[in-house]
C-alpha positions in Angstrom: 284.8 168.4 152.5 283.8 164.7 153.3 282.2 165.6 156.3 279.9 167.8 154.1 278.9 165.3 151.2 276.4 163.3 153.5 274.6 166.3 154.5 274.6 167.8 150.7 273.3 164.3 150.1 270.3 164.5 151.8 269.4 168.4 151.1 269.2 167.2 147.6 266.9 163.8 148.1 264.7 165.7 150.2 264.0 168.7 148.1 264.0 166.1 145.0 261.1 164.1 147.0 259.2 167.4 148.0 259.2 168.3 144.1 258.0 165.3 142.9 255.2 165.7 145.7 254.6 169.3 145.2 255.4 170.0 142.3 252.3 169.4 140.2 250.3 171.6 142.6 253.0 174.4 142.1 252.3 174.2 138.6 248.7 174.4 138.7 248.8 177.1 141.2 250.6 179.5 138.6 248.6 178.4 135.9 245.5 179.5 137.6 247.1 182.9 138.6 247.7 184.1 135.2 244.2 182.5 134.3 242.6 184.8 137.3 244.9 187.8 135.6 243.7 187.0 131.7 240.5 186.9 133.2 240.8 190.7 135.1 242.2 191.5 131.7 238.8 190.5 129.4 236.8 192.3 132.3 238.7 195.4 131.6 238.5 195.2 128.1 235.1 193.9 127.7 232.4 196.1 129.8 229.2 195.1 131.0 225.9 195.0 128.3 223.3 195.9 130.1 218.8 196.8 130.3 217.2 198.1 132.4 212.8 198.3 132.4 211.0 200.0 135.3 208.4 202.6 136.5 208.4 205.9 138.0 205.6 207.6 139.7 205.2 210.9 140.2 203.4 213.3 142.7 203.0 217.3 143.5 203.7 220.4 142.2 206.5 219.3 139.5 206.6 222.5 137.2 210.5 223.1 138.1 211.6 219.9 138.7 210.1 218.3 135.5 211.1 221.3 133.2 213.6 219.7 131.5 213.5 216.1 132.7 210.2 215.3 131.0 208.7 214.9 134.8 206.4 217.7 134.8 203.0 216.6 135.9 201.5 213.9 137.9 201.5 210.0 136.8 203.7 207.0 135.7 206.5 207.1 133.6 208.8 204.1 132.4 211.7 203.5 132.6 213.6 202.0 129.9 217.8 202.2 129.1 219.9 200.0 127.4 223.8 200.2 126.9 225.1 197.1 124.4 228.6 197.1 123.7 230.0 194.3 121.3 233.9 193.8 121.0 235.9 191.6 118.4 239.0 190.8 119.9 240.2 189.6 116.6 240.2 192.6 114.5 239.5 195.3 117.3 236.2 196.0 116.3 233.7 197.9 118.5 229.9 197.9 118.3 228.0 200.1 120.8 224.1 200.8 121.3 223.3 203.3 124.3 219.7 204.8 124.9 218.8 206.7 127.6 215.1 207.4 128.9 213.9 206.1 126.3 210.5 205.5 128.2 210.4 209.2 128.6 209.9 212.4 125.9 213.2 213.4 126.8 215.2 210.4 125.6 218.1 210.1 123.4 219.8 206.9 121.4 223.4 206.3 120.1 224.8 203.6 117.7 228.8 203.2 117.4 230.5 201.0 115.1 234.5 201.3 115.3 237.5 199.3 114.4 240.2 201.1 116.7 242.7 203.1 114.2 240.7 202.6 111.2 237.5 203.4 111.2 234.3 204.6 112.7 231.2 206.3 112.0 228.1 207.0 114.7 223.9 207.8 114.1 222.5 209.8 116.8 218.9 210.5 117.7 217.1 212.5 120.5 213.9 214.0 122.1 214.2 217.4 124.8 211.1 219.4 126.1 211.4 221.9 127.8 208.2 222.9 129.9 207.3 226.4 130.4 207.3 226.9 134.8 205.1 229.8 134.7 201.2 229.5 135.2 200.2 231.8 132.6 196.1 232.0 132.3 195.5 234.0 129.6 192.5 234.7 126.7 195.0 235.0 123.9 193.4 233.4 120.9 195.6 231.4 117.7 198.5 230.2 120.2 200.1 228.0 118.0 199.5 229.9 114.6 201.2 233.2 113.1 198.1 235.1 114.0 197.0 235.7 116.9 194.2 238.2 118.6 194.1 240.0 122.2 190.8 240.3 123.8 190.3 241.6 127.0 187.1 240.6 127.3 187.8 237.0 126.1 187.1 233.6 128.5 190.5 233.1 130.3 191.9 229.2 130.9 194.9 227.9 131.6 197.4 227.2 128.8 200.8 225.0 129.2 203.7 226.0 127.1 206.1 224.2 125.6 208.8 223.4 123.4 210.1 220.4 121.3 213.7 219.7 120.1 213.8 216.2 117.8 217.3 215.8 116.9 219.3 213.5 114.8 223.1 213.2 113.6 225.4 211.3 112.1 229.2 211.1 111.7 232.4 209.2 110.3 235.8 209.1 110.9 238.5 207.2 108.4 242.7 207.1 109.3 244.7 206.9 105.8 248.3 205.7 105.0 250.8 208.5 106.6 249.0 209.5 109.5 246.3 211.3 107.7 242.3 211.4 108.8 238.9 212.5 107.5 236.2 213.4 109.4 232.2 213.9 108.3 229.6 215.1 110.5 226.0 216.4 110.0 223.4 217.5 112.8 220.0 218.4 112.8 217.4 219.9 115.6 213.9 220.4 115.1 212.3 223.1 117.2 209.0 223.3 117.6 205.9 225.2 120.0 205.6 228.1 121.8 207.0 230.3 124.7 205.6 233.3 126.0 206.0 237.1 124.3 204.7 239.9 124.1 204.4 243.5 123.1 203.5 247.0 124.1 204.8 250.0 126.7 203.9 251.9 129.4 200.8 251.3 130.5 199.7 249.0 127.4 201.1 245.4 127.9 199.8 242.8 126.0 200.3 239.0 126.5 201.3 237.1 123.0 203.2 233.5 122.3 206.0 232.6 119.9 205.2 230.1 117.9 208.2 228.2 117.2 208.7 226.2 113.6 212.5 226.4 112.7 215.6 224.0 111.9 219.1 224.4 113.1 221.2 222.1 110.9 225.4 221.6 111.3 227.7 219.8 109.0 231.4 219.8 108.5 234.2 218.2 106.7 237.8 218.1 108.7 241.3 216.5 107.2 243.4 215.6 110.3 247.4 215.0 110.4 249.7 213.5 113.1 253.1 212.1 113.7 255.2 212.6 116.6 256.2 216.4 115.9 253.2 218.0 113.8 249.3 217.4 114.4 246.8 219.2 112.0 243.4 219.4 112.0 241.5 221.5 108.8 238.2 221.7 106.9 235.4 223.5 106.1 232.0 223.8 108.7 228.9 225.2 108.1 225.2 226.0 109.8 222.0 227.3 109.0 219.3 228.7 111.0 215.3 228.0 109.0 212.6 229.9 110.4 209.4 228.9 108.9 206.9 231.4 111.2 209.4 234.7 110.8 205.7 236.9 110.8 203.4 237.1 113.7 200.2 239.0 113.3 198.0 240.3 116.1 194.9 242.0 116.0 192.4 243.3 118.4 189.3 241.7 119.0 187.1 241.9 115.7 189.4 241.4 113.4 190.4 245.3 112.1 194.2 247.0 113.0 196.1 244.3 112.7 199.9 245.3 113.5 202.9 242.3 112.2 205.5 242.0 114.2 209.1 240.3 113.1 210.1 237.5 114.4 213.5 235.9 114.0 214.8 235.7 110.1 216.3 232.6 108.7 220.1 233.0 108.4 223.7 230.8 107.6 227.1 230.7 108.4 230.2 229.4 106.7 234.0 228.7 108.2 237.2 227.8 106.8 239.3 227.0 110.1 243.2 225.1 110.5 244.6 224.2 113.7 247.4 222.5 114.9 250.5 222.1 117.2 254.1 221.0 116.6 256.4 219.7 118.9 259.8 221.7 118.5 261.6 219.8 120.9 260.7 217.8 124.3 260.4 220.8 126.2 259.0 223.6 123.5 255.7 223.1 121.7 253.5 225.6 119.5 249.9 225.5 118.6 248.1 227.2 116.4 244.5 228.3 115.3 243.4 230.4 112.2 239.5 230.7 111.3 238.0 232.5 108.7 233.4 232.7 108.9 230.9 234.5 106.9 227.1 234.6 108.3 224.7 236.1 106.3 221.0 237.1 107.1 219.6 237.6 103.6 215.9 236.4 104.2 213.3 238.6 102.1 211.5 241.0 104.4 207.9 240.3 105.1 206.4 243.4 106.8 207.9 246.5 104.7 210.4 246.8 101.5 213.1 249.5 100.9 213.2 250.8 97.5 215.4 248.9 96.4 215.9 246.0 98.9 213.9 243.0 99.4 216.0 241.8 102.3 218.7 242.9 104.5 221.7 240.9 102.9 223.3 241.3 106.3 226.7 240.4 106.0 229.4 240.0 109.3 233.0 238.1 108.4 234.7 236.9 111.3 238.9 236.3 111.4 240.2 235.2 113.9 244.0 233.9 114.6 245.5 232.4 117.6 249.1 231.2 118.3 250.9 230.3 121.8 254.2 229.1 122.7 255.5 226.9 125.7 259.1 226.3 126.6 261.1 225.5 129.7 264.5 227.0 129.1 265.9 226.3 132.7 265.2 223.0 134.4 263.5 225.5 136.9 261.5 228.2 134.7 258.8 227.4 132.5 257.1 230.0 130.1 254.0 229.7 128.1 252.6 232.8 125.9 249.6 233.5 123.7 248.0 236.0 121.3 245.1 236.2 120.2 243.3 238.5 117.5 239.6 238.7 116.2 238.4 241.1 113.4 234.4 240.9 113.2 233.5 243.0 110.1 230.3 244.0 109.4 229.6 244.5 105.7 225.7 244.8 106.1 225.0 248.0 103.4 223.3 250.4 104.6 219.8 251.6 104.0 217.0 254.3 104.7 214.5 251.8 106.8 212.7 254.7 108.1 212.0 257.8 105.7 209.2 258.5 107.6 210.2 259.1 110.9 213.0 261.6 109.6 210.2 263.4 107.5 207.8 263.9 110.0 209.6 263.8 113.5 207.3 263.8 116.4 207.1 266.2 119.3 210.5 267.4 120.8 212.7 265.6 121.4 211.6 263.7 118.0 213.9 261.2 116.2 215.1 264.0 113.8 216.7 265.7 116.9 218.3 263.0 118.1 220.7 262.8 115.3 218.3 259.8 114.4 218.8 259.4 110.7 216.4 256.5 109.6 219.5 254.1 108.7 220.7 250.9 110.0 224.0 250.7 111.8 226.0 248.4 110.6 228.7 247.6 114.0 232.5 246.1 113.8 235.0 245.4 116.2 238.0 244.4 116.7 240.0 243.0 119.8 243.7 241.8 120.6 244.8 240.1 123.4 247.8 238.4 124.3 249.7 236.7 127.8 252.6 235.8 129.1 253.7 233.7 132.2 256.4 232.9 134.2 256.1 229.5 136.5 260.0 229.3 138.6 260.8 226.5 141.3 262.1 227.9 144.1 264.4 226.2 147.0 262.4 224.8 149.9 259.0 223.1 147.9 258.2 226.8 146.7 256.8 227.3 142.9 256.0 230.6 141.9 254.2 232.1 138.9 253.4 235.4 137.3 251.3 236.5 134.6 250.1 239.4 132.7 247.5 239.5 130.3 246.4 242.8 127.9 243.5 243.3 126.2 242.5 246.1 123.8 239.1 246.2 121.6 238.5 248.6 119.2 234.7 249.7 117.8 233.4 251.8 115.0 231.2 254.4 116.4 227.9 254.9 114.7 227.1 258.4 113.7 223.3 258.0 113.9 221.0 257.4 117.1 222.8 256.6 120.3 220.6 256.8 123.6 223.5 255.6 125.6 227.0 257.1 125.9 229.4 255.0 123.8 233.3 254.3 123.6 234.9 253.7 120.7 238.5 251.7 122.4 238.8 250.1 125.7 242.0 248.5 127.4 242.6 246.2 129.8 245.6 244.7 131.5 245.8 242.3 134.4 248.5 241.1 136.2 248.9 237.8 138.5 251.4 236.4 141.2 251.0 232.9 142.6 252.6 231.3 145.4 252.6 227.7 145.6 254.0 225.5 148.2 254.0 221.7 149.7 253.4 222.5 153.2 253.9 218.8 154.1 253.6 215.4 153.2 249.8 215.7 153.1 249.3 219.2 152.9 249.5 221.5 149.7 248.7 225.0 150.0 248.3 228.4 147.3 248.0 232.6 147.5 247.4 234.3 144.4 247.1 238.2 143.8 245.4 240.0 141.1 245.0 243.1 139.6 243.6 244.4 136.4 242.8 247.7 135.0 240.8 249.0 132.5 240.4 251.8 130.7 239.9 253.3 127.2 239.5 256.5 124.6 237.2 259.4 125.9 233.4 258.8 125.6 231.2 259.8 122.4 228.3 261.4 124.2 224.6 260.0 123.7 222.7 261.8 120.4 219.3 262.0 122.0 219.9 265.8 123.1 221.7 268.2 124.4 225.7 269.5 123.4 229.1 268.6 123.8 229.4 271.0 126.4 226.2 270.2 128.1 225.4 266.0 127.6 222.4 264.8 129.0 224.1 261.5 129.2 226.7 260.6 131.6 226.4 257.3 132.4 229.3 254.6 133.1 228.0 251.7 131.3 229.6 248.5 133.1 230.7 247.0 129.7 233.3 249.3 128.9 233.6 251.8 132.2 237.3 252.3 133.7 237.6 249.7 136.6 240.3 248.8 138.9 239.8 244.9 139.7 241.7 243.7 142.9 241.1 240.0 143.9 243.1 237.8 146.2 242.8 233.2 146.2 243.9 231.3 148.8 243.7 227.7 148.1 244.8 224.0 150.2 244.2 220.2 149.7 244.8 218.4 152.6 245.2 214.3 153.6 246.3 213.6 156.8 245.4 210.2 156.7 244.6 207.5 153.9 240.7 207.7 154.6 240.7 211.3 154.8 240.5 214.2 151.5 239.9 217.7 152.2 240.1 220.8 149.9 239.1 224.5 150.2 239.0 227.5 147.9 238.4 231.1 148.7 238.1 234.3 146.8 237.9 237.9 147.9 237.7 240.6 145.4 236.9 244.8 145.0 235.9 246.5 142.2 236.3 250.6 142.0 234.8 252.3 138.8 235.7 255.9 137.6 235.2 258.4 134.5 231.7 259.2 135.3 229.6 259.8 138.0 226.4 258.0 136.9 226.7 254.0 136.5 228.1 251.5 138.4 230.7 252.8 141.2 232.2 250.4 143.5 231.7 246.2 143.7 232.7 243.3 145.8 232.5 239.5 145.6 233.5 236.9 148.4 233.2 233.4 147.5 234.4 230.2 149.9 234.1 226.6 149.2 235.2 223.8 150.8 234.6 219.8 150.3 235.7 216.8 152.2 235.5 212.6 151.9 235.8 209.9 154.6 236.3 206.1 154.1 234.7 205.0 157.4 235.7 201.7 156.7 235.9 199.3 153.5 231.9 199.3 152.8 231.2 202.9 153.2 232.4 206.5 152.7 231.1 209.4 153.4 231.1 212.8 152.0 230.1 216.3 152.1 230.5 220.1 151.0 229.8 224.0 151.7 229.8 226.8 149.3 229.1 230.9 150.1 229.1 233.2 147.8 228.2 237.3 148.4 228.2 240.2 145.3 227.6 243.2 145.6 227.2 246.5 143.6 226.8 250.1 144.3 225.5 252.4 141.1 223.4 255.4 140.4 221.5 256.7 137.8 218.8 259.0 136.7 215.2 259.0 135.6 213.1 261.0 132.6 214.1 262.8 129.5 212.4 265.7 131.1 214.6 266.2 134.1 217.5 265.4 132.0 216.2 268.9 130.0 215.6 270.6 132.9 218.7 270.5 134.4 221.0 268.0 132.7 221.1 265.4 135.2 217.1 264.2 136.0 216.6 263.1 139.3 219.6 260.7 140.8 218.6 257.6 141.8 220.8 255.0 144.1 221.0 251.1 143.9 223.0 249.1 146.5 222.4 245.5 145.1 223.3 242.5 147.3 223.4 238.7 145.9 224.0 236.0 148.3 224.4 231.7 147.3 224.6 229.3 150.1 224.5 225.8 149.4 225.6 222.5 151.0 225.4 218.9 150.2 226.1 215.2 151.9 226.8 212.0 150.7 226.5 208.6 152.4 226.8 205.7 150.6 228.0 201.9 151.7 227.4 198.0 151.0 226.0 196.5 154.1 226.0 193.1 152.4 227.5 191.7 149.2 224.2 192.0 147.4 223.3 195.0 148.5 224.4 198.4 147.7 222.9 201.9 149.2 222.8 206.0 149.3 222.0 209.0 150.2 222.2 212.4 149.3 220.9 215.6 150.7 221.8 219.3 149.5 220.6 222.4 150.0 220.7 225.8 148.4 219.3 229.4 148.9 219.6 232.3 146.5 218.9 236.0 147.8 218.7 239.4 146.5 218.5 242.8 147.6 218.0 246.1 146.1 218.7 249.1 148.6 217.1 251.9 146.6 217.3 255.5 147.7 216.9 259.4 146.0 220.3 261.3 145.9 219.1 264.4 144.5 218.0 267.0 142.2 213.9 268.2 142.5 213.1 267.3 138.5 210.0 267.5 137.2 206.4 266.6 137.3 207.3 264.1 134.6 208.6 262.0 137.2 206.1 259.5 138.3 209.4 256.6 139.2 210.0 257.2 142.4 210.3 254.0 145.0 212.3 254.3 148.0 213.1 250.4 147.9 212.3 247.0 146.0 211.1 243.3 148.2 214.2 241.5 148.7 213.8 237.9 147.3 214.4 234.1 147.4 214.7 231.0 146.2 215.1 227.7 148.2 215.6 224.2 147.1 216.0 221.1 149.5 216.5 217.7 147.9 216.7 214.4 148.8 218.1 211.3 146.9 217.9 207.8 148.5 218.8 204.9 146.2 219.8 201.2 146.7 220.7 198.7 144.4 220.3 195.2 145.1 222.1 191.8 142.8 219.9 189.4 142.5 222.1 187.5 141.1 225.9 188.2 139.4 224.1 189.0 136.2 221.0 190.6 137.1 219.2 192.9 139.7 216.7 195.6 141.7 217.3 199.4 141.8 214.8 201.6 143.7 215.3 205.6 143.7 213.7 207.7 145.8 213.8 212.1 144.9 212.3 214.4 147.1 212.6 218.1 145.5 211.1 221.2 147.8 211.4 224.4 146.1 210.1 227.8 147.4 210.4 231.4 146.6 208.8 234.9 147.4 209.9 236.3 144.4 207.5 239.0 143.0 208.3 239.9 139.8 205.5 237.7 138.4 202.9 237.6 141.4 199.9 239.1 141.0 200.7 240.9 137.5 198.2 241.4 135.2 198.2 242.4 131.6 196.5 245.1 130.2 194.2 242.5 128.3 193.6 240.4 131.4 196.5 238.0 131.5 198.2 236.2 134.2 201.7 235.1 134.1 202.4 233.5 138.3 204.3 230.6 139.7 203.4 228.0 142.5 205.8 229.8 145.5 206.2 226.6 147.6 206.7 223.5 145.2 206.6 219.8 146.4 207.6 217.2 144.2 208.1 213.1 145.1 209.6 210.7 142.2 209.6 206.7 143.4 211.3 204.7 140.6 211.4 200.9 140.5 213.6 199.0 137.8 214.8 195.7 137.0 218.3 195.3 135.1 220.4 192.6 133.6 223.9 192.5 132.4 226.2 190.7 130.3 229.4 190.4 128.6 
């Protein structure tokens, strides 16, 4: 023990001397660690302010790219966005200003004020036009009134459509004593301009616009609950739609046979809703939703009255209830299950719209023969649907999960007009199984399988002609025709290093239909899609992505009324219709220097379609004038290219430059080269260029 008390001595002076030297500089050292963390911490909690001014110049044929951007035509365009966002740290109040493009007509601005847990309320305001793509050229005369005349004959120019949305809302949220809150909200959108319309048949197609004057307003007033078992949410919402143009007259040149046409009338809608969940345990929870909704169209009529009626008083009440369940009962199962029921009602009376027609039918078939009875049909339905599922962890990393869903609708089936065949019940039930598995540490991998059926009550044949015995209808329609639906998934994520990310999806599925031997018959769909990101090192990462996607649909039908009289089938026509989507994209994007930060994108995408056409059989009739053997395929490409770089200035302030090239070409010919009957073109650019170079200068602060 002696021997030791030296040595023990001098441990202690030495580390006694190296604290009085050091120690000082220990101290300060901590201190300004947790300074460094309280400062992390105010970062986090306190984001950046910032403006931004600049200038955008724009060149080429921008019809596509600009339609909804507010880039639609050559010139400059500022720049201008601001996010300010103001925080008290005493008494956790927020105060937020955001506006974005505000240089631009499409623009839109946002004020918050909030005290977390108390209070908050918001005012909204925005700008959207949407420009119409097409190049129509047209004599039309009175675009942009209620009355409007068609001249052939008339000088024709060039006339740009459009439409205007000015919006604006506001809102306010308030938290009471025992976990009660109220919440107000009001929203209004002014449309307003023109889009293209028209009217006629056959041979006889005139050009006409829309003009566009009508109000969509929202509002809604919802009582909220929560504690840690029960959260409710409850109140009453309601909408109205204002048309202020619901005529549009059009007459011929000269002024004499003017024919008013309807355009859409103004209408509400009112809901009672209450929602909620409640946690039963810490492995069982409920929710629940139950809505109740009248709409009403009960705008006076302004072409004709009904003895009687000045208006429709259209009437549809909407229920609907919803209720699931979720519960693991085994520290290995899981099961979550659902229902869901909707009752659409429609209490619109019923009234004779058309005397005339049933008076005096025209020639064979008239109206009168087709069971046509000059009424309105009022239409309800009714659907249930409900699911169940089954997740189980198996041994070895292996989850698996079933489901099966059912579905069964219900309509009421109008005794009047039909041209179509209808059904009055369908059915549906689909069934899933899903095996999931960790294939290893970085790679995760999925199969699923499923099928559904549908089905339903025997059709109610068409009451255009013909008997029960002899239909002249027998078409499928693909709404409500019996399918088999067989699809198979495969999914897989895959990281087989820290810099590396790879996922991939892929679906293949086959439709059969059956019943009937006109409508749709057989359908496929592939889809594959896969992505992947590389760190190349700490400055930049790189990334890209492919996506294929092929549908396809055989059907048949048949053409005119006469063939159908003839010999109760008309002459059979066959479609075999063939969509394809490709698309791919890459990303680059790094910080060469401190200052400086850069990127680029570049994707691609091509749409195609195909209709294989060809006659199956039956002679018909003279009355059969449609007879091609085969439709153009079409396309449409888009290439476009995104550079940016942003570049600090200083910590506060800096440079951004963009840089958009958008190529855009088609050869589709639905529009090209079609003429009205009074003269009118409607055509699109088919190879569009468009270059946007924008220059801005921002600053930020906290």
């Amino acid at each position: 023990m002696s021997k030791n008390k030296p040595s023990m001595f001098r441990r202690s002076t030495l580390a006694a001397a190296l604290l009085g030297a050091f120690g000082p500089a220990l101290a300060q050292s901590a201190a300004d660690a947790a300074a460094a963390a309280d400062a992390i911490r105010h970062d986090l909690a306190t984001p950046d302010s910032r403006v931004e001014a600049g200038v955008a110049l724009v060149s080429g044929e921008s019809r596509r790219f600009g339609q909804f951007s507010g880039f639609n035509s050559d010139g400059a365009y500022g720049l201008f966005n601001l996010d300010l966002i103001k925080r008290d740290d005493a008494t956790g109040t927020w105060l937020k200003l955001k506006g974005s493009n505000l240089g631009n007509e499409n623009r839109e601005i946002r004020f918050d004020h909030e005290r977390q847990g108390d209070w908050s309320y918001f005012l909204e305001s925005g700008r959207l036009t949407r420009n119409e793509p097409w190049v129509v050229r047209t004599g039309l005369g009175g675009i942009g009134t209620s009355a409007e005349t068609v001249s052939a004959a008339a000088p024709k120019r060039d006339v740009n459509l459009k439409t205007e949305h000015e919006s604006f809302a506001l809102g306010a949220r308030k938290f009471v004593i025992g976990g009660f809150n109220v919440r107000v909200s009001f929203k209004q959108d002014e449309k307003r301009g023109d889009r293209m319309y028209g009217r006629g048949g056959g041979v006889t197609q005139e050009f006409l616009t829309e003009p566009i004057d009508r109000t969509i307003r929202q509002w809604e007033v919802l009582v909220g609950y929560a504690d840690k078992k029960l959260q409710l949410s409850g109140g009453y919402s309601g909408s109205s739609f204002e048309n202020r143009k619901q005529l549009l007259a059009v007459s011929p040149a000269g002024g004499t046979g003017i024919t008013t046409l309807a355009l859409p009338p103004s209408n509400d809608a009112h809901q009672l809703a209450l929602s909620g969940g409640y946690n039963i345990d810490d492995s069982t929870r409920t929710s629940f939703r139950f809505s109740h909704t009248l709409a009403r169209q009960d705008s006076l009529f302004g072409i004709a009255n009904v003895p009687g009626k000045a208006s429709l008083d259209g009437r549809l009440v909407t229920t609907l209830a919803f209720a699931d369940l979720s519960l693991r009962p085994l520290d290995r199962l899981g099961l979550t299950a659902n229902i869901r029921y909707e009752d659409r009602d429609d209490q619109t009376p019923k009234a004779l719209y058309l005397p005339s027609q049933v008076a005096a039918p025209s020639a064979a078939p008239g109206l009168a023969s087709a069971g046509f009875s000059g009424f309105n049909v009022p239409r309800s339905q009714k659907q249930l649907k409900g699911m169940v599922e089954a997740a189980y962890q198996l041994d070895d990393g292996y989850r698996l999960v079933a489901t099966v869903e059912q579905e069964q609708v219900a309509r009421n089936v109008p005794p009047q007009y039909r041209r179509v065949a209808f059904r009055e019940k369908t059915d549906e039930t689909l069934a899933r199984l899903e095996l999931k598995r960790s294939l290893a540490e970085t790679l995760n991998g999925a199969v699923s399988y499923v099928r559904s059926v549908r089905g339903g009550s025997n059709y109610v044949n068409d009451s255009y002609a013909g008997t029960a015995a002899a239909p002249t209808n027998l078409v499928n329609p693909l709404i409500w025709a019996d399918r088999q639906r067989d699809k198979l998934r495969l999914t897989a994520d895959w990281i087989p290093e820290e810099r590396w990310s790879v996922q991939f999806i892929g679906d293949v599925s086959a439709d059969r239909y059956g019943g009937r031997a006109l409508g749709p018959r057989t359908g496929t769909g592939i889809f594959a899609s896969g992505d992947a990101t590389y760190a190349i090192s700490e400055k930049w990462k790189f990334s890209g992505w492919v996506s294929a996607e092929r549908t396809t649909a055989n059907q048949t039908t048949h053409t005119d009324y006469a063939s159908a009289v003839a010999n109760a089938k008309g002459v059979i026509w066959e479609a075999d219709i063939r969509n394809s989507t490709t698309a791919w994209g890459l990303s680059l994007k790094g910080k060469p220097r401190a200052h400086l930060e850069v990127g680029a994108d570049l994707s691609s995408s091509t749409d195609t379609a195909e209709h294989g056409m060809a006659r199956l059989g039956n002679a018909g009739t003279a009355a059969d004038t449609f007879s091609p053997t085969a439709l153009p395929a079409y396309f449409y490409r888009q290439l476009s290219l995104k550079l940016f770089a942003d570049y600090a200035i200083e910590r506060d302030s800096g440079l951004r430059a963009t840089f958009i090239y958008d190529r855009r070409k088609t050869n589709d010919w639905t529009w090209a080269g079609y003429t009205y009957s009074d003269g009118t073109t409607v055509s699109q650019p088919n190879l569009q260029d468009t270059s946007f170079i924008g220059a801005s200068y921002y600053y930020r602060w906290r």
